[in-house]
N, C-alpha and C positions, 0 to 999 in steps of 0.2 A: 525327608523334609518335604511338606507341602510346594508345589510350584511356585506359590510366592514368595517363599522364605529363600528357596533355591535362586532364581531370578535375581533379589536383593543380595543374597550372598556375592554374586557371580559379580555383579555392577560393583560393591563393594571392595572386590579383591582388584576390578580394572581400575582402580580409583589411586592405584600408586603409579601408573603411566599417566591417567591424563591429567591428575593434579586437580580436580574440582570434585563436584557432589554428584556422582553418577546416578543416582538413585532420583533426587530431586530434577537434574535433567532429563531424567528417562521418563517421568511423570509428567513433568510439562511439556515436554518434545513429544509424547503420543499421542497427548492432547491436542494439542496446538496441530502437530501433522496429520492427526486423523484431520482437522478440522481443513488443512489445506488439501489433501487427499480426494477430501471430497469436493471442494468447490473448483480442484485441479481437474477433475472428470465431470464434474458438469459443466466446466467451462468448454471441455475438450467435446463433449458430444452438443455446445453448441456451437463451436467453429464448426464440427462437421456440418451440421442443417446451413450454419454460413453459407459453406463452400462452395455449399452442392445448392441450396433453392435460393439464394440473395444474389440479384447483381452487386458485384464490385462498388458500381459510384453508389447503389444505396447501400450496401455497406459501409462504403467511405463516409458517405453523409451522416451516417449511425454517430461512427466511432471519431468523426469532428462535432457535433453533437455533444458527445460524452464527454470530447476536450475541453469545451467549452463547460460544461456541467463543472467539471477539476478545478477550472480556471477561478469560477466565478466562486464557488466552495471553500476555496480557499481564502477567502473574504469571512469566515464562519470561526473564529477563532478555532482552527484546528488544532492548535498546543495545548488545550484543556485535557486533551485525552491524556497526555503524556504526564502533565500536573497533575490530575485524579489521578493515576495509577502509585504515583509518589507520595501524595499524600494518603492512602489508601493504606498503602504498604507501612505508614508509618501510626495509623490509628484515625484516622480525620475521614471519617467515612461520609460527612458529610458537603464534601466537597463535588459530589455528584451533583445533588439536587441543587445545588447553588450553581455550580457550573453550567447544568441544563438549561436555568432559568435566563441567567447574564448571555449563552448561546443564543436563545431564541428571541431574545430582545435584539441581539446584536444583528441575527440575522433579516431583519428588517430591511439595513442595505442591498445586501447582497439579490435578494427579494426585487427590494426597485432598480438596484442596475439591469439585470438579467432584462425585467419587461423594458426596458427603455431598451434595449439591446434589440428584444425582442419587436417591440413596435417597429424600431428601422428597419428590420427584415422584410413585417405586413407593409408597412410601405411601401416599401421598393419590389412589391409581387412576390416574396420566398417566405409562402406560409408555411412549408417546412421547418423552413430557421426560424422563422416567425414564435408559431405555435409551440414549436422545440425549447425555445427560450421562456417560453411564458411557463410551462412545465417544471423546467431548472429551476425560476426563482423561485416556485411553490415548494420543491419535495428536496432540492438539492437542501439548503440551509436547514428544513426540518430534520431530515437522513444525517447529516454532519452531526447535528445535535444529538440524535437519539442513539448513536451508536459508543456515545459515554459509557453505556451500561458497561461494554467491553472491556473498558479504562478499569473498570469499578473491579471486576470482576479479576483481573491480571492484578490487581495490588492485592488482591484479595487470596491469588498464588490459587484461587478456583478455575483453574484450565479446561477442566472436564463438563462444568457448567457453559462453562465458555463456551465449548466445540458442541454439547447439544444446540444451545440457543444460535447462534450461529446456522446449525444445519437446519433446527426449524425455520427459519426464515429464509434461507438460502433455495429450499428446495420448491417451494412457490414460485422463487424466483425465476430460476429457472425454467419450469414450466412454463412462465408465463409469457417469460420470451421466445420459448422454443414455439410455442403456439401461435404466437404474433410473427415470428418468422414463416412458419407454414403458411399458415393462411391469409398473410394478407401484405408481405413483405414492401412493408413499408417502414421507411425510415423514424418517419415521426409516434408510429402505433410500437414498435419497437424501443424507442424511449419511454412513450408512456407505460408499457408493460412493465419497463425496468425501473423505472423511478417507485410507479405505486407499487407494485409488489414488495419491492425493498421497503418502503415506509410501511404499509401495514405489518411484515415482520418485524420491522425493529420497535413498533408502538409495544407488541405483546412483550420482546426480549425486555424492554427499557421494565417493562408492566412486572414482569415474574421478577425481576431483579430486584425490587425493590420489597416487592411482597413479600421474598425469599429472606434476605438480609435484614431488610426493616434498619436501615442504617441507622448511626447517631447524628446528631445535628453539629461535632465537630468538623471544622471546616479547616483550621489551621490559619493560622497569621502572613504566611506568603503563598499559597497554592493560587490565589486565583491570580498574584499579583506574576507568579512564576508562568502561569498559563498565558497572559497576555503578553510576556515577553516572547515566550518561546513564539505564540501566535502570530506576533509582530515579525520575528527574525525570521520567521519558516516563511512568510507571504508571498515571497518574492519567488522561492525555491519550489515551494507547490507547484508558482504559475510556470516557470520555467520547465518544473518536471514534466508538464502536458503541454507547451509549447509546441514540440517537435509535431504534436497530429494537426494542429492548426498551420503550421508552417508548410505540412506537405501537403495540406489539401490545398491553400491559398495556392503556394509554389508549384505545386505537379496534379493536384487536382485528387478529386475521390477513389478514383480507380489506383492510383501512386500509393493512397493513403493506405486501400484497405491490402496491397501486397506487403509495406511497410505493419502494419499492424500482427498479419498471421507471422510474418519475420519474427517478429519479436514477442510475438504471445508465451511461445514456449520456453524458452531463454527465463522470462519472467516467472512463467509457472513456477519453473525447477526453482525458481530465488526464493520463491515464497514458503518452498520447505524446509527452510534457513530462517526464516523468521521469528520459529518460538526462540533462536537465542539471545536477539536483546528482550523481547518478550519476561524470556524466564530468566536474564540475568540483572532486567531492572528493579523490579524488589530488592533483592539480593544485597546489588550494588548500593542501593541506598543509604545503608547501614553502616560502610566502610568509606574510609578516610582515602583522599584519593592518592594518598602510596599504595594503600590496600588495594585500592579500585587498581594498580597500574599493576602488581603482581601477580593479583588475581588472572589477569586478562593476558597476561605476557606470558604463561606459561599455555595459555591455550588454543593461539592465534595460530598455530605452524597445523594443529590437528584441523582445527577447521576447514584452513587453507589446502590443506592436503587433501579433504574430503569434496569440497567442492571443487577441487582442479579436477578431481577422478570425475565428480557428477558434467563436469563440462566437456571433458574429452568424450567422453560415452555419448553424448548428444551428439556431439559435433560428426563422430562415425556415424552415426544413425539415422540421420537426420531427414537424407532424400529418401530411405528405402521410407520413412515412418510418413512424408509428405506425398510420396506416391500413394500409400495406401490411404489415407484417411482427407488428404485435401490434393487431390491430383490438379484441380484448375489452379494452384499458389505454388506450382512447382519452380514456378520464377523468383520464388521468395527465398528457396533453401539458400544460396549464398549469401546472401545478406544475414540467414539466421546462423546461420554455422559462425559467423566472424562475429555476429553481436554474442554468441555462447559466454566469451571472455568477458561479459558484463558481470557473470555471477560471481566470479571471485571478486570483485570490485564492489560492487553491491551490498554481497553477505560483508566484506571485511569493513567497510563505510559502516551499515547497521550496528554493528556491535562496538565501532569504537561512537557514534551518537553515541549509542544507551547509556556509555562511560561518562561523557561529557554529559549528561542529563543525569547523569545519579549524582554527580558532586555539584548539579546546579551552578557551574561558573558563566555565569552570565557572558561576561566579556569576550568567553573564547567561544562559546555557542554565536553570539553575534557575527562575529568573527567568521564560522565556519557557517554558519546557513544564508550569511548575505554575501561573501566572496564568493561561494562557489556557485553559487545561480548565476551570480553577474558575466564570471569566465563561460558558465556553461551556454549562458544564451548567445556570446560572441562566438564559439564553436558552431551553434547549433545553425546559427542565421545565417553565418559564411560556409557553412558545410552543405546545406540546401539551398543556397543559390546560389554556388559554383559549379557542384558535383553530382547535386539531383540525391538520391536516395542511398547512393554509395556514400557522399557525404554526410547525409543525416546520420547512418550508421557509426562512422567512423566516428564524428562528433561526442556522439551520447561514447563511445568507450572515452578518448580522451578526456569526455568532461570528469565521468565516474575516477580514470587516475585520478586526475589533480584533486578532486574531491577525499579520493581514500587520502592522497598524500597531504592534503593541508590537515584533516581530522587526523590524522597521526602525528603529525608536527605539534598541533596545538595538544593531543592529548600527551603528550610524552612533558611538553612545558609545564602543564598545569601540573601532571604527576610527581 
């Protein structure tokens, strides 16, 4: 038998233990992970140039910078992605270019918050911040918008499109930061690197994508209306997800932030290779009723669970011999990073029951789980950094992620 056919054979026969489409997982998940793979190793060879040529508070300054960037992005209706990829999957390919268009009209606020932001900065002497923010309103809300193509492309179950487009623009990226870090390590030239290179990538991806498909002009009768909900309910949970690097810079300052940041960089990494499975189980789940949606996903929740409790303990052994060799000056960060490890079983299990509550579209329990759980998470996060300092931010971000997994299982087991 041909290697492929053998391959398929083999995923076929493990298909009576895990109870799903192995074959179809193993096709999106290579995809999807080549595609983290890679942005996991250039992310990683630019915390090294971090470690070693950036001071700390202009690191810190960066990556409160970038908080801000999240913050204010999340004013960009970012649940369109989530509606395009839905209606996509279901034939309404034209919910892209309507999406893109409604995006960048909308993005107009977000645009004039930022320079107002920004103006108070120039005022008060901090053309850092200043100028930093005047950048964010320009490319942040464009970058939000043009990375739909990706939405498009995931209804579309074309992963391997995905993961090129992705790395051609990814890999500019990169460069262009790692350059702006050498040479001229600066806070503010390191934003700029990272904003426009990301925008002139995603111009070409949004470009091929459209050229390639040549979509239709169905749009669907709830996608855009489904988009503004979810945009609405996520607003709050966005700002609160970047909360914690504004809170430690404000609270403990730039040097706190950027120890806090390498903590948790890798923890995050390792989540992000758990991500094709709401990815490739939201198509899917679209189709199914949400008893189907609940059995589907109840036989597979122990495997997952099992696999990322393995990915996390192997970190957690690992962790100072891998921080001595690759970032020796953040060796103050290993304990912080070893206890946030426990983020990823919470994380990955949180993501895949969303994509459930997002495939049967229940409005009421989505509201429900992305505006409670921001609201507990900021009360964690706000009394964990200013009682405890960075022990507390840590602890915080796990308890919020519990009560997060446990209210989305709560509401998804109700609706099922």
């Amino acid at each position: 038998m041909p290697y492929k056919d053998r391959l398929v054979a083999l995923l076929r026969s493990s298909e009576q233990y895990t109870k799903t489409d192995m074959v179809y997982l193993f096709s999106s998940g290579l995809w999807s992970n080549l595609g983290t793979i890679s942005v996991s190793l250039g992310s990683l060879l630019l915390y090294i140039v971090f470690g070693h040529l950036v001071s700390k508070e202009v690191y810190g300054t960066y990556q409160y910078l970038l908080s801000l960037g999240a913050i204010i992005g999340a004013f960009t209706l970012t649940g369109m992605n989530t509606a395009v990829t839905r209606a996509v999957a279901q034939g309404y390919e034209g919910a892209m270019a309507r999406a893109v268009r409604i995006q960048l009209l909308w993005g107009i606020l977000p645009l004039l918050g930022a320079w107002c932001m920004g103006g108070y900065y120039l005022l008060h002497g901090n053309a850092t911040l200043g100028w930093g923010l005047v950048l964010i309103g320009i490319f942040v809300p464009l970058n939000n918008t043009l990375n739909t193509y990706g939405a498009f492309l995931g209804g579309k179950k074309d992963f391997k499109r995905g993961f090129l487009y992705s790395l051609w623009w990814n890999v500019p990226y990169y460069v262009a930061v790692g350059v702006a870090a050498v040479f001229f390590k600066s806070a503010l030239i390191l934003l700029a690197a990272n904003l426009i290179s990301q925008g002139a990538g995603l111009i070409i991806a949004y470009w091929r994508t459209r050229r390639v498909y040549r979509p239709n002009h169905e749009v669907g009768e709830d996608t855009l209306r489904y988009g503004s909900h979810l945009s609405a309910m996520g607003l709050f949970g966005v700002i609160v997800a970047q909360i914690d690097g504004v809170l430690a810079f404000q609270y403990l300052g730039p040097a706190s932030l950027a120890l806090y940041s390498f903590a948790t960089a890798i923890p995050d990494r390792l989540g992000g290779l758990f991500k094709f499975l709401p990815a490739a189980a939201l198509p899917k789940l679209v189709h199914k009723t949400p008893a189907e949606v609940r059995e589907t996903l109840g036989k597979r929740l122990w495997l997952v669970t099992a696999t990322v409790g393995a990915v996390a303990l192997a970190y957690i052994a690992g962790a100072h011999t891998f921080f001595a060799i690759l970032f020796p000056q953040y060796l103050a960060s290993v304990p912080y990073s070893q206890v946030y490890a426990f983020m990823l079983l919470m994380s990955v299990g949180t993501s895949v029951i969303s994509a459930a509550l997002s495939a049967t579209a229940d409005i009421r329990s989505l509201y429900i789980f992305n505006v409670l759980s921001p609201v507990v998470s900021l009360g964690f996060l706000t009394a964990g950094v200013a009682f405890f300092g960075l022990w507390g931010l840590i602890l915080a971000r796990l308890l919020s992620a519990l009560f997060t997994l446990v209210l989305g299982l709560g509401l998804y087991w109700r609706r099922a």
